[in-house]
N, CA, C and O of each residue as an XYZ file, in Angstrom:
468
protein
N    -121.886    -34.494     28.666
C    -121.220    -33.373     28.020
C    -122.216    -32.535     27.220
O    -122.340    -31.318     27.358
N    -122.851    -33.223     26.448
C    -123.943    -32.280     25.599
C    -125.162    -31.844     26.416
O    -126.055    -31.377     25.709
N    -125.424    -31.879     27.738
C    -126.550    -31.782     27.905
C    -126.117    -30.928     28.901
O    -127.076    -30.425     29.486
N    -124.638    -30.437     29.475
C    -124.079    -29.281     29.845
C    -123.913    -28.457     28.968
O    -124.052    -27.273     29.273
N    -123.594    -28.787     27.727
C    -123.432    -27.373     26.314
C    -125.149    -27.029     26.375
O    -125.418    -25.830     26.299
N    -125.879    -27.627     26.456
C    -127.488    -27.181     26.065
C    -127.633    -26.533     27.475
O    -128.346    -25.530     27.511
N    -127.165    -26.879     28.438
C    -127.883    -26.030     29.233
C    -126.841    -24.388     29.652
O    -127.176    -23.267     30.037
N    -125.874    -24.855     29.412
C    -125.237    -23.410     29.198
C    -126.161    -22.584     28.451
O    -126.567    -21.531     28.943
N    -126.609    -23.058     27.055
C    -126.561    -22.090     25.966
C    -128.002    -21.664     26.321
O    -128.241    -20.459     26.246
N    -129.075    -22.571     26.732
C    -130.312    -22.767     27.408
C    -130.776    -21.392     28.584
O    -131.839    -20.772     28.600
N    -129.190    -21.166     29.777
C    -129.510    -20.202     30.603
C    -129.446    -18.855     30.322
O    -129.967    -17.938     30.957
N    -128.349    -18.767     28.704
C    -128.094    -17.357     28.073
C    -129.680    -16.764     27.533
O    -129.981    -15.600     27.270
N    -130.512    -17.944     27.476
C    -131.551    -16.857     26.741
C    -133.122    -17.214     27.657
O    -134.244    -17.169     27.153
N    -132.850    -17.504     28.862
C    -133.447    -17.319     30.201
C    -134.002    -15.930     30.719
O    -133.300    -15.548     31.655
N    -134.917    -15.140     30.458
C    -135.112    -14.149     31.710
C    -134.702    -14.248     33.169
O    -134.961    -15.285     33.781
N    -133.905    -12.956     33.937
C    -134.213    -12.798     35.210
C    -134.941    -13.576     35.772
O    -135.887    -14.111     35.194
N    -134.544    -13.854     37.383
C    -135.429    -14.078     37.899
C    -136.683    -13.787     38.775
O    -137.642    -14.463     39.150
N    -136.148    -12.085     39.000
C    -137.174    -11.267     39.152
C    -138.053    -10.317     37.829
O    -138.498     -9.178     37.976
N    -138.131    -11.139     36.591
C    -138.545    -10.757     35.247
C    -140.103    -11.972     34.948
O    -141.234    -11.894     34.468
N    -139.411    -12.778     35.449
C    -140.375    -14.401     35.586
C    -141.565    -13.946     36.357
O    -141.321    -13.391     37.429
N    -142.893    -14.092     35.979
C    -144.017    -13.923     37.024
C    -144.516    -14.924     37.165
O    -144.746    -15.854     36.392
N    -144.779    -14.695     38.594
C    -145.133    -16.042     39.609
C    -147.003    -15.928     39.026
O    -147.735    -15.051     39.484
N    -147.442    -16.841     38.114
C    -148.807    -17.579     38.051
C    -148.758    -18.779     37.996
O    -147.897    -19.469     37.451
N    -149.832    -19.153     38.653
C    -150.175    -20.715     38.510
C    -151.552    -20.520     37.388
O    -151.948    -19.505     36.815
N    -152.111    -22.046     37.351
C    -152.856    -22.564     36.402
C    -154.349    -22.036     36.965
O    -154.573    -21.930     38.171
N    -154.993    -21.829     36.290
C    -156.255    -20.738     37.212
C    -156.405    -19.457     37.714
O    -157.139    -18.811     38.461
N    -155.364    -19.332     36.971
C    -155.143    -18.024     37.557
C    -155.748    -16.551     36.639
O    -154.991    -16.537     35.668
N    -156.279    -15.889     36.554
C    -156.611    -14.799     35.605
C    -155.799    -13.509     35.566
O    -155.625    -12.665     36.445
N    -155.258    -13.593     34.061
C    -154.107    -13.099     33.875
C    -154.184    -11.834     32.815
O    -154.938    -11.912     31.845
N    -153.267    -10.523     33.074
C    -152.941     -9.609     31.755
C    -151.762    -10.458     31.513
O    -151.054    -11.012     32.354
N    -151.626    -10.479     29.724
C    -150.873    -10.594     28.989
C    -150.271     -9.070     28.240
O    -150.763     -8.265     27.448
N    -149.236     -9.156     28.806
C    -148.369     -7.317     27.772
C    -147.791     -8.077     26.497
O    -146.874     -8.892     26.598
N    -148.295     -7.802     25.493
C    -147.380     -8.172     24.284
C    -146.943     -7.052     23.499
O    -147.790     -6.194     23.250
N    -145.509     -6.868     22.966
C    -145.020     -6.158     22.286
C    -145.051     -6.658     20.798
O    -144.333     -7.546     20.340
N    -146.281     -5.732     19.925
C    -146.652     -5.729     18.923
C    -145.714     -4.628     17.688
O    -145.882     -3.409     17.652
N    -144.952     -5.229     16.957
C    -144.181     -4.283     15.823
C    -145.360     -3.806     14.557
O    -145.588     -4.644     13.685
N    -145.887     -2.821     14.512
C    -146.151     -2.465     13.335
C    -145.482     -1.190     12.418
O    -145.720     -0.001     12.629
N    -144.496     -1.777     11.241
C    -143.858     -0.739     10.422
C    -142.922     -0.865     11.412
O    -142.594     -1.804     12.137
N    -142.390      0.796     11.245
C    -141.391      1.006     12.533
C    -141.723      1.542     13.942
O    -141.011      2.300     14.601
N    -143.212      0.903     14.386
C    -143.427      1.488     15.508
C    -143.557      0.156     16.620
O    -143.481     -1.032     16.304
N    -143.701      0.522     17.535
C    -143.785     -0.985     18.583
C    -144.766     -0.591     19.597
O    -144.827      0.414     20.304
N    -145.349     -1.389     19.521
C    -146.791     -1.281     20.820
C    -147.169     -2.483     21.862
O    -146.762     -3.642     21.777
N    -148.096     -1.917     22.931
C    -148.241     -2.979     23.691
C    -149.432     -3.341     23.660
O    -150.298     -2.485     23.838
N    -149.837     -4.848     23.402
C    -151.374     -5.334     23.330
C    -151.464     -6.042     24.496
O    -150.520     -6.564     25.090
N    -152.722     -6.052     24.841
C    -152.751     -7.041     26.249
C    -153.976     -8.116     25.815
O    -154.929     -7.935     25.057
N    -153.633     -9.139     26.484
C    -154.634    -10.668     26.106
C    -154.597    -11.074     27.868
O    -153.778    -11.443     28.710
N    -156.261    -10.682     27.749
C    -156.436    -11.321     29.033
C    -157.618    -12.554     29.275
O    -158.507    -13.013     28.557
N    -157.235    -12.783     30.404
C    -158.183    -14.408     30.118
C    -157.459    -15.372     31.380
O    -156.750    -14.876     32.255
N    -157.765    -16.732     31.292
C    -157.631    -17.627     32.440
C    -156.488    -18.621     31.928
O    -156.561    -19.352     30.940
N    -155.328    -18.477     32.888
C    -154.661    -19.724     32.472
C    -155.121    -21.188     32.770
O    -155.367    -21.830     33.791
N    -155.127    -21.434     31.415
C    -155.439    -23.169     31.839
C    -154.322    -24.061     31.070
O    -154.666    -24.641     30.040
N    -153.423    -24.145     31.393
C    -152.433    -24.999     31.420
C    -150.504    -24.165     31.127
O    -150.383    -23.092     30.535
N    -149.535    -24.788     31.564
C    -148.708    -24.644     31.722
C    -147.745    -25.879     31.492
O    -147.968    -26.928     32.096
N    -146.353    -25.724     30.357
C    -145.717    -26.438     29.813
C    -144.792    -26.508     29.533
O    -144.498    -25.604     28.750
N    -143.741    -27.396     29.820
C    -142.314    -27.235     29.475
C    -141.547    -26.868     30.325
O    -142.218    -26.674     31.339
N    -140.300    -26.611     30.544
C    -139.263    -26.260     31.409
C    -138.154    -25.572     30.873
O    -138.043    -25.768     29.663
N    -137.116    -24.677     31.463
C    -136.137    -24.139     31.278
C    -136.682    -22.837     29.859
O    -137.611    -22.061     30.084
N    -136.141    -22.831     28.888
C    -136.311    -22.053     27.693
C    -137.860    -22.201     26.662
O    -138.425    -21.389     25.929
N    -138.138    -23.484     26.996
C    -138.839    -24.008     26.354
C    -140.477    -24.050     27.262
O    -141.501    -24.587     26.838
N    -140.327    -23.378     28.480
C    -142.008    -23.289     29.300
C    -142.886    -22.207     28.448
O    -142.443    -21.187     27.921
N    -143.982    -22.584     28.440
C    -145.070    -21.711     28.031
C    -146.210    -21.888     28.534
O    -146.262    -23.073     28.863
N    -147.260    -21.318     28.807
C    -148.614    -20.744     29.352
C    -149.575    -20.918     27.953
O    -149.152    -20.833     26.800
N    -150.846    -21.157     28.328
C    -151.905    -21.575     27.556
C    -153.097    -20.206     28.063
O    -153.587    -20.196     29.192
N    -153.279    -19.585     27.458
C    -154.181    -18.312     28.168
C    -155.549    -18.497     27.110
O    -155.482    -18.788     25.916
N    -157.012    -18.197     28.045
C    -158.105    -19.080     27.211
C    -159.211    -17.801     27.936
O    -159.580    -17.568     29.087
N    -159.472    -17.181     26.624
C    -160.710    -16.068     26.374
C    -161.828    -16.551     26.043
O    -161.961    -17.655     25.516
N    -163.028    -15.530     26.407
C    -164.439    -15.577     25.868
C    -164.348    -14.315     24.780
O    -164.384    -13.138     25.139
N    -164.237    -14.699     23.549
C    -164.827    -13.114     22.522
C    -165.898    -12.941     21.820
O    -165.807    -13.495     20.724
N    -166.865    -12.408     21.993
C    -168.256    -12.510     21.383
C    -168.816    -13.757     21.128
O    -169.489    -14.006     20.128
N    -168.444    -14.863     22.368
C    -169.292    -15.875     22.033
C    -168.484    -17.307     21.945
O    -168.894    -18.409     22.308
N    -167.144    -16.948     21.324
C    -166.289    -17.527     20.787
C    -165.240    -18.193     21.966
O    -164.910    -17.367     22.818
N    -164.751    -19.362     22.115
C    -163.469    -19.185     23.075
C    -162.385    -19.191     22.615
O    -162.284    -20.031     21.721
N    -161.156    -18.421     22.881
C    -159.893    -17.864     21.779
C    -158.853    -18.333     22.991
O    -158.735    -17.795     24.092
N    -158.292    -19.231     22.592
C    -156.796    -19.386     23.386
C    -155.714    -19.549     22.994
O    -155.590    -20.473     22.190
N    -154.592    -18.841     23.325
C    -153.230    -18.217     23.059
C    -152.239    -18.722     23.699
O    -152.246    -18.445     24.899
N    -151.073    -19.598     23.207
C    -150.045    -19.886     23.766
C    -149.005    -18.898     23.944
O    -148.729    -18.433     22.838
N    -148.378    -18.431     24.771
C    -147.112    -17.821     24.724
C    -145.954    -18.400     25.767
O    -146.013    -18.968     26.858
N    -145.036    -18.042     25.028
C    -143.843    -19.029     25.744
C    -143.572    -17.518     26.627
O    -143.755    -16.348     26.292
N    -143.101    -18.084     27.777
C    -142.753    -17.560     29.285
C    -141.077    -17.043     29.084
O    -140.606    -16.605     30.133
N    -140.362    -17.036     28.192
C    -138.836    -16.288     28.264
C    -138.982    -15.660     27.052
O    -138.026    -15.179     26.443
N    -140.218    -15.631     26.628
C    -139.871    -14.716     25.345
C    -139.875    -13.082     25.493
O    -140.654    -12.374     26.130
N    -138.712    -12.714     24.667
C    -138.594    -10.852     24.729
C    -139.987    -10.631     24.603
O    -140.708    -10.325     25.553
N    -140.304    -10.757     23.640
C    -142.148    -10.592     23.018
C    -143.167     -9.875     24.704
O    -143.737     -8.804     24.914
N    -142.977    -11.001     25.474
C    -143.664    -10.638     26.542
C    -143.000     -9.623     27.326
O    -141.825     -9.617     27.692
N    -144.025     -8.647     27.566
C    -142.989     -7.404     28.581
C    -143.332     -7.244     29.755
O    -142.636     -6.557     30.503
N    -144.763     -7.990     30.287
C    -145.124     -8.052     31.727
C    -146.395     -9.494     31.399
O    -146.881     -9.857     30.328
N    -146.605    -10.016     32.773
C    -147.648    -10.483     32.969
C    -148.310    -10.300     34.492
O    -147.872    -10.865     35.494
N    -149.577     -9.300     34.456
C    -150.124     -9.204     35.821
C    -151.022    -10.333     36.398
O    -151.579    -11.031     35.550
N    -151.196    -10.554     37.385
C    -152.170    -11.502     37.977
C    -153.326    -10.664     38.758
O    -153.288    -10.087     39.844
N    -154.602    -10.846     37.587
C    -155.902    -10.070     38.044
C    -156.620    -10.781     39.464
O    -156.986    -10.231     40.503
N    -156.653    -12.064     39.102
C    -157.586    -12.878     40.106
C    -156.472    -14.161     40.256
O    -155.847    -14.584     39.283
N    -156.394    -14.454     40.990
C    -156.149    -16.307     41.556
C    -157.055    -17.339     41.373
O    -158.081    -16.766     41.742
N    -157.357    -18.325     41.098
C    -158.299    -19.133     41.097
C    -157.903    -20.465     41.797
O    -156.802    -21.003     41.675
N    -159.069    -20.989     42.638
C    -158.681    -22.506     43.021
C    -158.796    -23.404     42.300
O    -159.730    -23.324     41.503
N    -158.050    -24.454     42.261
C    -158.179    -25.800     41.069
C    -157.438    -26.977     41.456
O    -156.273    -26.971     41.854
N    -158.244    -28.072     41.303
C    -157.413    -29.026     41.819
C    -156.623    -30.280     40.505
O    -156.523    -31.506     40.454
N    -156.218    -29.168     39.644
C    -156.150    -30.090     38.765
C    -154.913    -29.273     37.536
O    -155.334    -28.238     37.020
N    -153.404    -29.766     37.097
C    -152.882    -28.938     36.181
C    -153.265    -28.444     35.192
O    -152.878    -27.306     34.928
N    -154.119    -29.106     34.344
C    -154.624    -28.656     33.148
C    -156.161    -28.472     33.275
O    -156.956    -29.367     33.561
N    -156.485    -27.028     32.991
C    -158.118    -26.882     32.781
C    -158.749    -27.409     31.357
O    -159.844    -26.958     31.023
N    -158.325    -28.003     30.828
C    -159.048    -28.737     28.804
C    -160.707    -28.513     29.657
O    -161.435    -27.780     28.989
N    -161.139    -28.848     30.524
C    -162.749    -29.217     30.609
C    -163.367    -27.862     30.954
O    -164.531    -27.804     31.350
N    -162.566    -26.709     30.804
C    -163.462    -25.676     30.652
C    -163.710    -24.842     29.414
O    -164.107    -23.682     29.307
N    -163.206    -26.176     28.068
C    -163.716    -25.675     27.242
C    -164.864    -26.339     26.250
O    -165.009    -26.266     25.029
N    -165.761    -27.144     27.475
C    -167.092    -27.281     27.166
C    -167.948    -26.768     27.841
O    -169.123    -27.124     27.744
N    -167.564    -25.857     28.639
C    -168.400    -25.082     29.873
C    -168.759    -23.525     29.294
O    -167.880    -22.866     28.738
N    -169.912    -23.089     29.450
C    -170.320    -21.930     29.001
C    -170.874    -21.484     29.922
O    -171.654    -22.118     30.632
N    -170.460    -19.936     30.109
C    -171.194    -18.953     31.036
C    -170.647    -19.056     32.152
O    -169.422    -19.090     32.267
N    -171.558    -19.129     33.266
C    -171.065    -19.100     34.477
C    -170.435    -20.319     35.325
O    -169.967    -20.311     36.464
N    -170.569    -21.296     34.460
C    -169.737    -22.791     34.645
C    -168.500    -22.480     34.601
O    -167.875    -23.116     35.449
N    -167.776    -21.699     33.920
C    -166.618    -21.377     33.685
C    -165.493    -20.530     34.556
O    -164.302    -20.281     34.365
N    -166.598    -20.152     35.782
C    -165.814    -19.654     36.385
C    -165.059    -20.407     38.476
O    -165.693    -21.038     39.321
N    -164.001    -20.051     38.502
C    -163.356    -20.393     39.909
C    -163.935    -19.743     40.782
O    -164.601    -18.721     40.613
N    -163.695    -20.350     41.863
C    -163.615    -20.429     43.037
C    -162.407    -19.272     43.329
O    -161.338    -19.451     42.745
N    -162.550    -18.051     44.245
C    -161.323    -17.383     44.272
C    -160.287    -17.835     45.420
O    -160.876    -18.105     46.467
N    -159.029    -17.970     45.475
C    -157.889    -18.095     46.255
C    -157.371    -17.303     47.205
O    -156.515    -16.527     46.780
N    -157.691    -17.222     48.761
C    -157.629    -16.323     49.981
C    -156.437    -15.480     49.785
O    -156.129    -14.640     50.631
């Protein structure tokens, strides 16, 4: 019984399913984020390589992992949130593995995939 009330309430705050973008893990990605400053609203983009993916139903989110001056910067965002207003897929990458964690002892050109036909 309760785990039909959770998933009722679970599918009300679900995106479309043509809203959902199809990436996998390796994949090199734009992030659209809708940024509020004051009363204005803007779009920032965070781009970078997904290396990992988590959760299910309401609760999935994406792990997105930058190089910034040196630095590596990685950003969780959950996958049904309004917040997000697109996600493009720049490159594909091959990987034989769900979670990339070991490319964040890799610097430079270690860091990069293999591309996907």
């Amino acid at each position: 019984m309760s785990k039909q009330i959770l998933s009722m309430v679970e599918k009300s705050s679900l995106k479309e399913e043509k809203d959902v973008p199809q990436f996998e893990v390796g994949d090199t990605v734009d992030v659209h984020t809708r940024i509020l400053e004051g009363d204005k609203e803007r779009i920032q983009i965070f781009n970078g390589l997904v290396i990992a993916r988590a959760g299910a139903g309401s609760r999935a989110n994406f792990t997105v992992r930058r190089i910034v001056q040196g630095e590596g910067v990685e950003r969780k965002f959950p996958l049904h949130s309004p917040k997000i207003a697109k996600v493009e897929v720049k490159r594909s990458g091959v990987t034989r593995r769900a979670k990339l964690y070991y490319l964040r002892d890799r610097v430079g050109k270690a860091t990069r995939l293999r591309e996907r036909d």
